[in-house]
C-alpha positions in Angstrom: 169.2 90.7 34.4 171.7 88.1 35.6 171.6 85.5 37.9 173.1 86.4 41.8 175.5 83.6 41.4 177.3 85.2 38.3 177.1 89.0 39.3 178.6 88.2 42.7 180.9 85.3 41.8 181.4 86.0 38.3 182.1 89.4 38.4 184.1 88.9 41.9 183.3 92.2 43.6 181.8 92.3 47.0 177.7 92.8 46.6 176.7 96.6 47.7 175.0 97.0 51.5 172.1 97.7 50.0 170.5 95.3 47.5 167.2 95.0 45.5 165.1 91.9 44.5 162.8 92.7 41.8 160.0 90.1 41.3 159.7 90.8 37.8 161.6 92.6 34.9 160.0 95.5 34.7 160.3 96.4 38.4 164.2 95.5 37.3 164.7 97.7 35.0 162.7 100.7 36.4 164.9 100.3 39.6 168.1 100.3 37.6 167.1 103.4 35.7 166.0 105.0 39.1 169.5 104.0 40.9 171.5 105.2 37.9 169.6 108.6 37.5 169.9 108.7 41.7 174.0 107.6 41.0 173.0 104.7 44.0 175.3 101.6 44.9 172.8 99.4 44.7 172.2 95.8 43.3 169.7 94.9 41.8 168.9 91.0 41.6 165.6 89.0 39.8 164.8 85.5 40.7 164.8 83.2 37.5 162.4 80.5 38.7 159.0 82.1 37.7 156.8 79.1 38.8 158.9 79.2 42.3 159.7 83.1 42.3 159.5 83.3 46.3 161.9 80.6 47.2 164.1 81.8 44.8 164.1 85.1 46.4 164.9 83.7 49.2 167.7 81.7 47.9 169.0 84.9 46.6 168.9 86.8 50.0 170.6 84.3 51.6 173.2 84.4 49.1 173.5 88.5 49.9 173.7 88.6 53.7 176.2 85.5 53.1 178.3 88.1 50.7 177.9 91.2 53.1 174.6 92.9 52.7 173.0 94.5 55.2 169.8 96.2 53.4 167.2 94.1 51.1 165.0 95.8 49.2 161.3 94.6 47.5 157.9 94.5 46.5 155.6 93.8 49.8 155.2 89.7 49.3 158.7 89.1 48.8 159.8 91.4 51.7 157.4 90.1 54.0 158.8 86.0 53.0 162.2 87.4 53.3 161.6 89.0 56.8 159.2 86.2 57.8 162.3 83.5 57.3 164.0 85.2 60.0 167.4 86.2 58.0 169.6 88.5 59.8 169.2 91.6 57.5 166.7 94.6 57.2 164.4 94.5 55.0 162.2 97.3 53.2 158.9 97.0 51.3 158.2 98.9 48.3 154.7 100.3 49.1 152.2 100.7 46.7 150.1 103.9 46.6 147.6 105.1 44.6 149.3 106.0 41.6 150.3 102.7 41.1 146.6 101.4 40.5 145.4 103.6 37.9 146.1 102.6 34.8 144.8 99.1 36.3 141.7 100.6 37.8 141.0 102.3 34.4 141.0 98.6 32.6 138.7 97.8 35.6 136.1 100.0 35.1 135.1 98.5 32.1 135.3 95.1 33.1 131.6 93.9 34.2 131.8 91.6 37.2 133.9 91.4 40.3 137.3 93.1 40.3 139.3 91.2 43.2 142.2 92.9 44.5 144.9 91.4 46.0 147.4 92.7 48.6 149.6 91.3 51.4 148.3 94.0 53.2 144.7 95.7 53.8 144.2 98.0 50.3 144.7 101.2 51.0 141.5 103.5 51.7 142.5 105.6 48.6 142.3 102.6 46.7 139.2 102.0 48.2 137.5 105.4 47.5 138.4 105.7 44.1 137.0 102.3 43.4 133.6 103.5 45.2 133.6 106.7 42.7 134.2 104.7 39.7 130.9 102.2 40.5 133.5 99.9 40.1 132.3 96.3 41.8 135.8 95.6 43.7 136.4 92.9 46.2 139.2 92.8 48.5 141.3 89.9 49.6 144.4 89.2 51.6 147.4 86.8 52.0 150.3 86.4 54.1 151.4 83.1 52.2 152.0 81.4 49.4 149.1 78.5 49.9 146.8 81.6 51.3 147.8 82.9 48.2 146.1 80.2 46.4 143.2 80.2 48.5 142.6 83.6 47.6 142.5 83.1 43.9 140.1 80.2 44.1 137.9 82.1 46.5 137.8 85.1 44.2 137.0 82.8 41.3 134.1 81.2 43.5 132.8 84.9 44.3 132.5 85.4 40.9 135.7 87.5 39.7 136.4 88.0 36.1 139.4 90.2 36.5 142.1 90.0 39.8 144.3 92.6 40.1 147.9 92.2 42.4 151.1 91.2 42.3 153.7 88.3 41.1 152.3 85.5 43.8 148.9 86.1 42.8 149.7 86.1 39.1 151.0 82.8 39.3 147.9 81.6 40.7 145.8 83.6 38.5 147.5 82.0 35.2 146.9 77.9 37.0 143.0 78.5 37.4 142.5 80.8 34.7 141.7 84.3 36.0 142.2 87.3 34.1 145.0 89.1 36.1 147.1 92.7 35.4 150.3 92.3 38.1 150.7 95.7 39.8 154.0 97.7 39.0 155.6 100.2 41.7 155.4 103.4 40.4 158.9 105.8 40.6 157.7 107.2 43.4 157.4 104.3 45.8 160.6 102.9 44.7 162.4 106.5 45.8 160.7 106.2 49.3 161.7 102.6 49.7 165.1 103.7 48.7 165.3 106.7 51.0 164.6 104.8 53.7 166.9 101.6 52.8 169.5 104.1 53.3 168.6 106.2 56.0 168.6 102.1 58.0 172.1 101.6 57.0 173.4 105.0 58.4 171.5 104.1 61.8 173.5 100.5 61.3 176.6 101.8 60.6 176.2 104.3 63.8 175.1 102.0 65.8 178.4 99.5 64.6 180.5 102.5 65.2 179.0 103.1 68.2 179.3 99.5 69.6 182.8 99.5 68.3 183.9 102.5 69.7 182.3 100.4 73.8 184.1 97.8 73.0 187.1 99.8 71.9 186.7 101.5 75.7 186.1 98.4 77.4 189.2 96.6 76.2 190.9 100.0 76.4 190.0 99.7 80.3 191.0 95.9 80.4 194.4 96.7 79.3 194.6 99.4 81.7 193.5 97.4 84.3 195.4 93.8 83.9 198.4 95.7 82.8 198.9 98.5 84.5 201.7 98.2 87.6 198.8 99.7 90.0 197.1 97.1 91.7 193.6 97.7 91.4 190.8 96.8 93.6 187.1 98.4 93.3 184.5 97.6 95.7 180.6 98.3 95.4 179.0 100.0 98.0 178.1 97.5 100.6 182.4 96.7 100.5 181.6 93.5 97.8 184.5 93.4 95.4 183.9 93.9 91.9 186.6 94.4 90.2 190.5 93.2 91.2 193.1 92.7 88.6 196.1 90.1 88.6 198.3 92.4 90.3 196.3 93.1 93.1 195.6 88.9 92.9 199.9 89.0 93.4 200.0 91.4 96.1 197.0 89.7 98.3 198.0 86.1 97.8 194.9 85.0 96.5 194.2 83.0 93.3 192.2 84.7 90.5 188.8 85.7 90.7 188.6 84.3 94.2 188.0 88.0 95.6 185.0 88.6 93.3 181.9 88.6 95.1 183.3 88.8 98.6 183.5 91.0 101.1 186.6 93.4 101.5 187.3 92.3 104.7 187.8 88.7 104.0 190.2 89.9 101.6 192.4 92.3 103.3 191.6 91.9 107.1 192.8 95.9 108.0 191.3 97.5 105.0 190.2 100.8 104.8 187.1 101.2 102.8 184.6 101.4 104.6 185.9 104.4 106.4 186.0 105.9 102.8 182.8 104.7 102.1 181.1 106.3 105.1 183.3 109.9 104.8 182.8 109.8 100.7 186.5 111.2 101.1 189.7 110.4 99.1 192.5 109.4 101.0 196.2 109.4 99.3 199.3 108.6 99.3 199.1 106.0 102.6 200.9 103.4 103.5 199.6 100.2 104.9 200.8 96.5 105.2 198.4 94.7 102.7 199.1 91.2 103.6 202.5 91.0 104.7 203.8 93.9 101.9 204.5 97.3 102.3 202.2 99.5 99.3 201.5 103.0 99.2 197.6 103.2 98.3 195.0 105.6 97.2 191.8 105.6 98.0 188.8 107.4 95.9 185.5 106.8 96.5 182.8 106.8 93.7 180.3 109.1 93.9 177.4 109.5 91.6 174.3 111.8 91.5 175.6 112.7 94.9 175.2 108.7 96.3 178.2 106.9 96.9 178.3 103.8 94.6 181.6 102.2 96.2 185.5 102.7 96.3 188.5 102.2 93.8 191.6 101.3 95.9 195.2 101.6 94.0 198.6 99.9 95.1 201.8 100.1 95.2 204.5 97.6 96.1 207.1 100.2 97.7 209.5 98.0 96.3 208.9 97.9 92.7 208.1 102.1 93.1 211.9 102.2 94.1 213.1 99.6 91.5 211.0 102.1 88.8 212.9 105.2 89.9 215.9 103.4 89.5 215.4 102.1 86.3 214.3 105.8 85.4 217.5 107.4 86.2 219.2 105.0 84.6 217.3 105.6 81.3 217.7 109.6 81.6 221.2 109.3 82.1 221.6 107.2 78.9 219.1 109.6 77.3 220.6 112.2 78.2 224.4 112.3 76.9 223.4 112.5 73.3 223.0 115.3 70.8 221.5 115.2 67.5 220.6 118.7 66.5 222.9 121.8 65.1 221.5 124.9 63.9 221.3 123.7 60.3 218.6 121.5 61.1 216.6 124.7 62.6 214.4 124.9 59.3 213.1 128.4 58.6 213.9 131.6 56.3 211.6 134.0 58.0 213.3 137.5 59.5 212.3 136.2 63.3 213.9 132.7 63.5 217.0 133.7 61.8 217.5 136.6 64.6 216.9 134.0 67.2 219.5 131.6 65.0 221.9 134.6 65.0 221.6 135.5 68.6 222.0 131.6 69.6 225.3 131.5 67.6 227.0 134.5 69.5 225.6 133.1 72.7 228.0 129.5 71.8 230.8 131.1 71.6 230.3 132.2 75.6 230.2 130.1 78.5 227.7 132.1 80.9 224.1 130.6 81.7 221.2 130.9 79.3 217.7 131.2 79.5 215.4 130.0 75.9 211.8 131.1 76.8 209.0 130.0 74.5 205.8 128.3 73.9 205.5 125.0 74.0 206.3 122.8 71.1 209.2 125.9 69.4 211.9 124.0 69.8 213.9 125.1 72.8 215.6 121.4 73.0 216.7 122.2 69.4 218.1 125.6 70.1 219.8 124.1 73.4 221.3 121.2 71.6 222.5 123.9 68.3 224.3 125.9 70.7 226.3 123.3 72.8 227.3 121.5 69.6 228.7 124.8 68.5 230.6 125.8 71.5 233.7 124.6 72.8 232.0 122.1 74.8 230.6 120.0 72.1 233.4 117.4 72.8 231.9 117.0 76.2 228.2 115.5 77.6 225.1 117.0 77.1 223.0 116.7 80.2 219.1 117.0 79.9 216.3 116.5 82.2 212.7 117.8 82.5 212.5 119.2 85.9 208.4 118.9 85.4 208.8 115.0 85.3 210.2 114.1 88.8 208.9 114.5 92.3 211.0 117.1 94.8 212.8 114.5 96.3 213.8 112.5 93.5 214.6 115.6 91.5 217.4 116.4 94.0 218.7 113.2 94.0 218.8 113.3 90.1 220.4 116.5 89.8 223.0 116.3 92.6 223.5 112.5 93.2 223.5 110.4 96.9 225.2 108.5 98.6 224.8 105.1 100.1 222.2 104.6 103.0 220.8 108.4 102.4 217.5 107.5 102.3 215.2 104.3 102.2 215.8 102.7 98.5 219.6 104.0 97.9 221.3 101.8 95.9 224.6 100.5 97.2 227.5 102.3 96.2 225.0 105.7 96.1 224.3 107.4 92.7 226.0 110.3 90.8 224.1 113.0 89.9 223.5 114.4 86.3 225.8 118.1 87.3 228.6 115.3 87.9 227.2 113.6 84.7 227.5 116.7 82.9 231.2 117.6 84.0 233.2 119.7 81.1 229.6 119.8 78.9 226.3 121.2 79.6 223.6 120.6 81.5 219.9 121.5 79.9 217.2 121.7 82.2 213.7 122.3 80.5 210.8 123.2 82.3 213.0 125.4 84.8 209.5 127.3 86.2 208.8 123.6 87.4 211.1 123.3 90.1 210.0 123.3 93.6 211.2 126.2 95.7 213.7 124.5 98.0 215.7 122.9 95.5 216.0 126.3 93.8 217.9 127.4 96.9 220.2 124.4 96.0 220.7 125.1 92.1 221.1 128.8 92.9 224.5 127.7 95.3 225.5 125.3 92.9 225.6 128.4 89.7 227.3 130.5 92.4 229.6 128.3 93.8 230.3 125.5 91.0 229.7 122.3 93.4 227.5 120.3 94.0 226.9 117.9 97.5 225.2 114.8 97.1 222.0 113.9 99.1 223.4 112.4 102.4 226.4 113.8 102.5 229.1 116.6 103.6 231.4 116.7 100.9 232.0 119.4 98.0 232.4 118.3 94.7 233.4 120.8 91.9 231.9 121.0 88.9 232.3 122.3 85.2 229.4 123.1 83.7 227.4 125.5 81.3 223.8 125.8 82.4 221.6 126.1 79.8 217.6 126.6 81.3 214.2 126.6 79.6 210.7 127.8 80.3 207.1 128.3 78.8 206.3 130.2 81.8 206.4 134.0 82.8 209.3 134.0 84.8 208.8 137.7 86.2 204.9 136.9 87.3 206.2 133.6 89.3 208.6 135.9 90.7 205.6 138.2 91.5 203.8 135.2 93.4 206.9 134.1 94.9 206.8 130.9 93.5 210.3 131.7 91.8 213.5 133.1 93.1 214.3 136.0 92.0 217.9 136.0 92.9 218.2 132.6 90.4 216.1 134.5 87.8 218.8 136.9 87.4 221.5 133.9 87.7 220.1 131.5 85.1 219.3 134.4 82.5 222.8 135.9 81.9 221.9 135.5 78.7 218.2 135.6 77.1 216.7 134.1 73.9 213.4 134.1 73.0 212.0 131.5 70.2 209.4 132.9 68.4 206.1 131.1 68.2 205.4 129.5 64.6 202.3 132.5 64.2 204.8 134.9 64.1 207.0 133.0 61.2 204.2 133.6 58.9 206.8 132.4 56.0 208.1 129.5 57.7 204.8 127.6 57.9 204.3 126.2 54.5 208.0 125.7 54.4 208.1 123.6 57.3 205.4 121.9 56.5 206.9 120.7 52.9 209.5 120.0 54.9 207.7 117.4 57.2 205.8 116.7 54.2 208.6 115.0 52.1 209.8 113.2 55.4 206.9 111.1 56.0 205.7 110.8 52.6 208.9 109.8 50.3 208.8 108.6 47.2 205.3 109.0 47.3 205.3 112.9 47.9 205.1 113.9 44.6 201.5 112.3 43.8 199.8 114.3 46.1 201.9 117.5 46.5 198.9 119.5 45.3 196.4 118.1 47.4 199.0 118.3 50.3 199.7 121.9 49.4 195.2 123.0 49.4 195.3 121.5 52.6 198.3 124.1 53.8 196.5 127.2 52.0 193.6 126.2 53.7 195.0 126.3 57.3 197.1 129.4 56.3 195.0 131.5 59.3 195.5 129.1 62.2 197.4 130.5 64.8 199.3 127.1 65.6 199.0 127.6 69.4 200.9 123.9 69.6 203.9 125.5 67.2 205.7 123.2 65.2 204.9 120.3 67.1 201.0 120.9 66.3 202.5 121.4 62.9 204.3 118.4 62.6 201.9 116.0 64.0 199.4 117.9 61.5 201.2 117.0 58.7 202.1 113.2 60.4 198.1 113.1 60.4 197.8 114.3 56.7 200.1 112.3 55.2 198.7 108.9 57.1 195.4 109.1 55.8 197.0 110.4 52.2 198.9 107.3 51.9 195.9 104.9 53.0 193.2 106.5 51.8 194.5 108.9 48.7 192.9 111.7 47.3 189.6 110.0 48.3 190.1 111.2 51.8 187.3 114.8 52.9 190.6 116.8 53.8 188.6 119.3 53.2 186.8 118.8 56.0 189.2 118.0 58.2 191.2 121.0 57.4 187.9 123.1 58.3 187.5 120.8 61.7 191.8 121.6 62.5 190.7 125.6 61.6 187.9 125.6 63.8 189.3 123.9 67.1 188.7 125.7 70.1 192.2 125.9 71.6 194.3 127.9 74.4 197.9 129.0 74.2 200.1 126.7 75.9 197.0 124.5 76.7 197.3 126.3 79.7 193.3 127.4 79.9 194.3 130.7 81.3 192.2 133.9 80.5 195.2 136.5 81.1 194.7 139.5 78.0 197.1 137.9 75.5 195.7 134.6 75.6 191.6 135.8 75.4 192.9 138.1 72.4 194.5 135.2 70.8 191.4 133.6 71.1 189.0 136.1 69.9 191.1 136.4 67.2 191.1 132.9 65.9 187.2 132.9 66.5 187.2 135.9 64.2 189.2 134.7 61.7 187.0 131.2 62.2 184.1 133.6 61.4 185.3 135.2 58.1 186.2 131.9 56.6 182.6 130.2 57.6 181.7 133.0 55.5 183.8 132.5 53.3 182.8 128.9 52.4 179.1 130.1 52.4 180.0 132.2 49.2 181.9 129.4 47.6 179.3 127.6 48.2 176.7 129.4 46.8 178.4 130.6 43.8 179.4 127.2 43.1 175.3 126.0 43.2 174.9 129.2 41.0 177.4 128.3 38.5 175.9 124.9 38.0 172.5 125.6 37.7 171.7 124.3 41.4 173.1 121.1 40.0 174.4 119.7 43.4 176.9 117.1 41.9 178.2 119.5 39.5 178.7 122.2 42.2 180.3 118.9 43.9 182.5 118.6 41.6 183.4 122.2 40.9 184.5 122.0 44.9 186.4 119.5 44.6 184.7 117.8 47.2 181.9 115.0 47.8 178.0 115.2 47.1 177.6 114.0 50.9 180.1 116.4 52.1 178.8 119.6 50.4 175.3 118.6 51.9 176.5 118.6 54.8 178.4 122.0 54.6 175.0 123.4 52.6 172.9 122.3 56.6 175.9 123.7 58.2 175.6 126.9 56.4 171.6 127.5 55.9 172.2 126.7 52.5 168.5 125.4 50.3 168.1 124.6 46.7 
């Protein structure tokens, strides 16, 4: 055994979370053989001052928890010293049972005198029994210290003992006044317990730590949200105290910081409306009030828990700054907006389905009538939208797009079909033109179609039938040249149904019709696609783990990819993350069985229309077979390897603590 200083600094390597201090050699070397046989991380250390073992134990404890560990391990004395100098570690006894004493008690029963038996602890009643069977004249004494320690000794020497039986503290003591002494050694046994519950301490640690860390994660998730957000935020408990206020709030009130804590509402914000939430325990939004001398636009929630209201959360709004945003917004969507980057050669795919939908988009490029791409979220309908301008005649002009799902009513209007000066509250000087001006002699892509409130559809609708647009605030026409290009997820014919879509612009925005095919049905595309993302984010460093990267893509051959290639993408963006921090060490494994297994709805729409439930049922079958699946593998694997659970590990291709794991999920025993 070597001394701590040269295996920690010596060998320069971290110490192991779980370390051992064996007293003596032979309680060394058993623990090693155990730990090897076991294939633990575990040190194991031996104090080399044998006239002042115990303070060099300590010395060598301090020395671990210095270096990182969190879990000391030794014989009951030590542990006890080591726990007793209040270090900030745990620490876990070896035990001694019954099997331990023996071959000592067998010595003893031929001794003739006194047998004194030393412990740190009451003897065990086992101990005690078998010594009563034997005839054997056995005394019991006890320490909790190094000088009671001595004591002991001298008093078992005074009662008449010609043979003490214990461990290293009492040996040393034994040898100075000359007592005949065998030192107890932990049988195999007791050093597995003490093992088994070392680690089974540093998975509630590490729980715990991720635990905490994942609080204090959320808290400072929440600070950020609330000192940076452009909300000001003001909670209040439930008698109207503040408790919470963050600096923009601070700004909007004209207060310093941390002045509001602890006071009443009122002397904050003299015609505050709180209390009248607090008392109706009803929300109240989108209201505007002057707070102090501004305008804001607030929202008021109250906080309600187990059915007792626990106070308010007010939000505001500077009506200023929301103007100035929507501004800057348009002004970033324009500039967005006039750029293409896609043709169709960078629509990736060999299977029968997309190239139709490729084939059909080409013909449609060489027309100028509207078009309509319908299809799941996440199939590329920007792509396809993008392909077929740049291959029309129009690809010398703009290319207009705008999610109609990401603006109000109001300011959707004024986005599509410009205003004027003065038309409302907010107009810039000079007014604004509209993206159908923007888009004059190009196209004009408008995702998320199906989002579009009712009355400006009556306005889009004259604008396809007429080719002009009026901006908001004012009389005059202005003509425009543009190819209307539309998108949806939605069913079109059921909104028509609950009259939430024209039907007259249904027929006017789907001249022409393509459908993009979900990635499920491009069964051949999948792996492709994912290579392709594959050697994007992974480089020069794709072709060192190409095979694992290709297991993990057999693996999830049977998901349904509800997300399309998006899910597919950010899949493989996940993958090839952990791949280049981790490597092969990474359980993708597991996390391919986790991505299989996901409970998911098309669209992430949670509706339970036929199509979807079937979808569902399906995956959840499929889910089924390939639980069963594993199970076999499993168990032919344990089979194969004599129930040798590393082996079978290994045969996997996975971790020991991950096939466990899999063997509780399945019902699996050895």
């Amino acid at each position: 055994m070597i001394q701590i200083e040269q295996a920690i600094n010596k060998l320069n390597k971290k110490v192991t979370e779980i370390s051992l201090i064996a007293p003596t050699i032979q309680l060394a070397q058993k623990t090693r053989k155990i730990i090897e046989q076991r294939c633990e991380d575990i040190d194991v250390f031996v104090p080399i001052a044998k006239e002042d073992a115990l303070n060099d134990a300590l010395r060598i404890a301090r020395n671990l928890i210095e270096q990182g560990a969190s879990v000391i391990i030794s014989r009951k004395g030590t542990a006890a010293a080591i726990r007793n100098a209040g270090l900030n570690v745990s620490v876990v006894a070896i035990n001694q049972i019954l099997s331990d004493y023996i071959e000592s008690i067998e010595i003893a029963k031929y001794e003739k005198g006194i047998i004194a038996f030393f412990s740190y602890d009451e003897m065990t009643d086992d101990v005690r029994s078998l010594c009563s069977m034997l005839s054997i004249k056995a005394r019991y004494y006890t320490f909790k210290n190094d000088s009671d320690c001595e004591r002991i000794v001298q008093q078992a020497l005074a009662d008449g003992a010609v043979l003490g039986i214990g461990g290293v503290m009492t040996q040393k003591y034994s040898e100075i006044y000359n007592l005949k002494h065998i030192t107890i050694e932990n049988s195999e046994v007791s050093i597995n317990n003490a093992i088994d519950t070392a680690k089974e301490i540093l998975h509630v640690q590490k729980e715990e730590a991720k635990k905490q860390n994942e609080l204090k994660i959320q808290l400072e998730r929440y600070k950020a949200v609330l000192n940076f957000t452009h909300d000001a935020i003001i909670a209040v408990d439930e008698t109207g105290k503040v408790d919470v206020i963050n600096p923009v709030a601070e700004q909007i009130v004209k207060i310093s910081p941390g002045y509001a804590i602890g006071k009443n509402i009122k002397k904050i914000i003299h015609n505050s409306s709180l209390f009248d939430v607090l008392s109706s325990r009803e929300k109240q939004l989108n209201q505007l009030m002057d707070l102090n001398g501004t305008l804001v636009s607030t929202n008021r929630i109250p906080i309600v828990v187990d059915d007792k209201i626990q106070g308010v959360v007010a939000t505001f709004q500077d009506v200023k700054v929301i103007q100035e945003n929507e501004n800057r917004i348009r002004r970033s969507l324009h500039e967005k907006g006039l750029v293409t980057r896609y043709n169709f050669d960078d629509i990736k795919g060999e299977s029968v389905e997309i190239k139709k939908a490729i084939s059909i988009a080409k013909s449609y490029a060489a027309s100028d009538s509207t078009i309509l791409i319908q299809g799941e979220t996440g199939t590329g309908k920007e792509l396809f939208a993008q392909s077929i301008h740049n291959s029309s005649s129009r690809k010398g002009g703009p290319f207009v797009a705008i999610n109609c799902a990401s603006l109000s009513s109001n300011l959707l209007e004024s986005e599509l079909f410009g205003y004027v000066e003065g038309a409302f509250t907010g107009a810039i000087k000079g007014g604004k033109i509209g993206l159908f001006e923007l888009a004059h002699k190009g196209t004009i892509f408008l995702d998320e179609i199906g989002e579009i409130p009712i009355e400006i559809q009556a306005q889009l609708l004259r604008v396809l039938q007429e080719k002009e647009i009026r901006k908001v605030g004012s009389v005059v026409k202005t003509p425009v040249d543009v190819r209307v290009i539309t998108a949806t997820n939605r069913n079109l014919l059921e909104e028509i149904k609950s009259k939430t879509f024209r039907e007259d612009l249904f027929y006017r925005i789907g001249v022409l019709n393509l459908t993009v095919p979900p990635l499920r049905e491009r069964d051949n595309d999948i792996f492709m696609l994912g290579r392709f993302f594959f050697d994007r984010y992974m480089g020069n460093e794709k072709t060192e783990y190409m095979s694992t990267f290709d297991n993990i893509m057999n693996r999830v051959r049977t998901y349904k990819w509800f997300g399309n290639i998006r899910e597919l993408q950010n899949f493989v963006e996940r993958i090839c993350v952990l791949m280049k921090y981790h490597g092969n060490s990474y359980d993708f494994e597991q996390l391919a069985s986790n991505f299989i297994n996901k409970d998911y709805d098309i669209n992430g729409t949670g509706k339970n229309n036929t199509e979807e439930v079937g979808v569902k049922q399906t995956a959840i079958a499929k889910g089924n077979d390939l639980n069963k699946w594993e199970a076999d593998k499993i168990a032919n694997a344990l089979k194969n390897n004599d129930l040798s659970i590393q082996k079978a590990a290994k045969e996997l291709g996975i971790s020991r603590t991950t096939l466990w794991r899999k063997m509780k999920q399945h019902n699996i025993n050895v």
